[in-house]
C-alpha distance (Angstrom), angle and dihedral (degrees) to the residues before:
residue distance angle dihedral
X1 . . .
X2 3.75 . .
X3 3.98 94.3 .
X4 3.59 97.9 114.8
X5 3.76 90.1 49.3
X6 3.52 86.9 49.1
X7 4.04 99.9 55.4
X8 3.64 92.8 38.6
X9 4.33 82.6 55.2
X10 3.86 90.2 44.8
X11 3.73 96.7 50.2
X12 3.92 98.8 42.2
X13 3.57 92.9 55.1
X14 3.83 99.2 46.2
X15 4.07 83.8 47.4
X16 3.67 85.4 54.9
X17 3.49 101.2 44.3
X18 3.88 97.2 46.1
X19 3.96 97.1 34.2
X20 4.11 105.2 46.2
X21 3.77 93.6 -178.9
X22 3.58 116.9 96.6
X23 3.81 96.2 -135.0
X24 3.70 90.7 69.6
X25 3.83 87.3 56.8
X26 3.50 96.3 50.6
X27 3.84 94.0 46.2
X28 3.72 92.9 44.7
X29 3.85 91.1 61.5
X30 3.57 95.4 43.3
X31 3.99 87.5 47.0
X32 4.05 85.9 53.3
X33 3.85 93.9 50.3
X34 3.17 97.7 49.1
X35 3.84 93.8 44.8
X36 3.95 85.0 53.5
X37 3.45 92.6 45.3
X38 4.07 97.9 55.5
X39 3.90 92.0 37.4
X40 4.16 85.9 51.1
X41 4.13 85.1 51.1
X42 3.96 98.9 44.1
X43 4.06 83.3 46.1
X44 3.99 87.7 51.0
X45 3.85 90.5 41.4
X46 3.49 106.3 37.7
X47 4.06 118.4 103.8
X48 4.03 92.4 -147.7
X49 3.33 106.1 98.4
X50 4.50 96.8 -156.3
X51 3.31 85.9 52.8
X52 3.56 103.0 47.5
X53 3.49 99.5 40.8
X54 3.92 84.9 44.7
X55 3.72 94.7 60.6
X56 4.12 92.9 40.0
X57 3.76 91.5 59.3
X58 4.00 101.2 38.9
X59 3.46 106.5 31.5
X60 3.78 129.4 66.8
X61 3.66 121.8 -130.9
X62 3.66 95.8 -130.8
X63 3.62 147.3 -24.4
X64 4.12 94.7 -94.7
X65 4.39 80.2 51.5
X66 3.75 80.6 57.8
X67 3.96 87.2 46.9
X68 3.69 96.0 47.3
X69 4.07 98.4 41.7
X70 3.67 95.5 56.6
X71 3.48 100.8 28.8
X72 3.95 148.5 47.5
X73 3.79 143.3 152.6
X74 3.60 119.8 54.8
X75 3.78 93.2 -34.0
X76 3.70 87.1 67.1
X77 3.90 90.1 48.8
X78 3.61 90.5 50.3
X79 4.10 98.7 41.5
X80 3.96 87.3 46.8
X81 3.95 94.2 56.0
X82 3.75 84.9 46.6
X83 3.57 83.0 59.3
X84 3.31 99.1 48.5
X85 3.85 90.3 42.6
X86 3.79 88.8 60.3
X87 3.91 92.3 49.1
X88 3.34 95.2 54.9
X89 3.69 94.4 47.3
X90 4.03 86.2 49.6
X91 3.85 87.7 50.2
X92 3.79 90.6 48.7
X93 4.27 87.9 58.0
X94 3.47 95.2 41.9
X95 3.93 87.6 56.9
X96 3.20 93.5 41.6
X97 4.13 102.9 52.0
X98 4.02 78.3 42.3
X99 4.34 85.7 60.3
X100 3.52 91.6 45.0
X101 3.81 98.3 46.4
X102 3.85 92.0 48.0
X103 3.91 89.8 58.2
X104 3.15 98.2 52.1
């Protein structure tokens, strides 16, 4: 079931195409993961079983889950570094709208 794969397709291309700047990119994916992320820890957390078991089986845990399930080899290697590539880049605008919020 490739739907996951699908939406995650469908919504990075219409972020690209309507936001051209690269920091909308980068915050979209980190925005995404950490959506998946919380979703995947109310699903672990959460004491009502349809809902929990709803969110196991449909929703990915993360984007690199997304990485790893339809990928592997050295295309995995390389897509996972993007990842991380684009994290870090997130990271570095977080801390920096964090700097320039403190001065002011």
């Amino acid at each position: 079931m490739y739907i996951d794969l699908i939406v995650l397709i469908v919504l990075t291309i219409l972020v690209v195409i309507f936001y051209n700047k690269k920091q909308f990119f980068i915050f979209y994916i980190a925005i995404v993961d950490i959506f998946l992320r919380l979703i995947t820890y109310i699903g672990n957390n959460i004491k009502i079983d349809e809902i929990s078991n709803f969110i196991n089986k449909y929703l990915p845990s993360s984007i690199p889950n997304i990485i790893n399930k339809y990928s592997s080899g050295i295309i995995n290697t390389i897509i996972t570094w993007i990842y991380v590539i684009i994290m870090c880049i997130f990271l570095y605008y977080i801390v920096k709208i964090f700097i320039k919020k403190k001065r002011v």
